[in-house]
N, C-alpha and C positions, 0 to 999 in steps of 0.2 A: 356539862361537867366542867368543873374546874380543879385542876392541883397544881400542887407545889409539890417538887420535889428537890431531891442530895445525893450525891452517892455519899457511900461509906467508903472511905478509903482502907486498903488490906484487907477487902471484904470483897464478897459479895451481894450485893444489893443496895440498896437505898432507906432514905428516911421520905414517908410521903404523907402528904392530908389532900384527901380527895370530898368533894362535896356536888353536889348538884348548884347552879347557878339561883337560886333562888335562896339556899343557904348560904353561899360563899359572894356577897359582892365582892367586887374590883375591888376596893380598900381593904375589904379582910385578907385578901388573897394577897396584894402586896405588902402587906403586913408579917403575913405568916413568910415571906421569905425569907424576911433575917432570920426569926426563930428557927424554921426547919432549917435553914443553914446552919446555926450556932449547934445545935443541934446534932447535924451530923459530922461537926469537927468537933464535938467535944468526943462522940462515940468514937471515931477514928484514932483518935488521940491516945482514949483507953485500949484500941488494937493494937497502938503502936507506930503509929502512922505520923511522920515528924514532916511538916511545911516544909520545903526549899528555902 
């Protein structure tokens, strides 16, 4: 198995993409970092959640 995952900030839980290694190579998977991070600051953002 491979993921990526975020938290949510103001939240509880996360944003995740989970895959078996036969779907997800290494490249897809460092790929999807940025997105699931972009991701889960945008969602935190609409909780209310402001960067330092």
């Amino acid at each position: 198995m491979r993921c990526v995952a975020a938290p949510i900030r103001d939240a509880t839980g996360a944003i995740s993409v989970s895959a078996t290694r036969p779907y997800m190579p290494a490249a897809r998977m460092r790929g999807l970092n940025h997105i699931v991070g972009r991701a889960a600051r945008q969602v935190s953002a609409g909780l209310g959640h402001r960067e330092p």
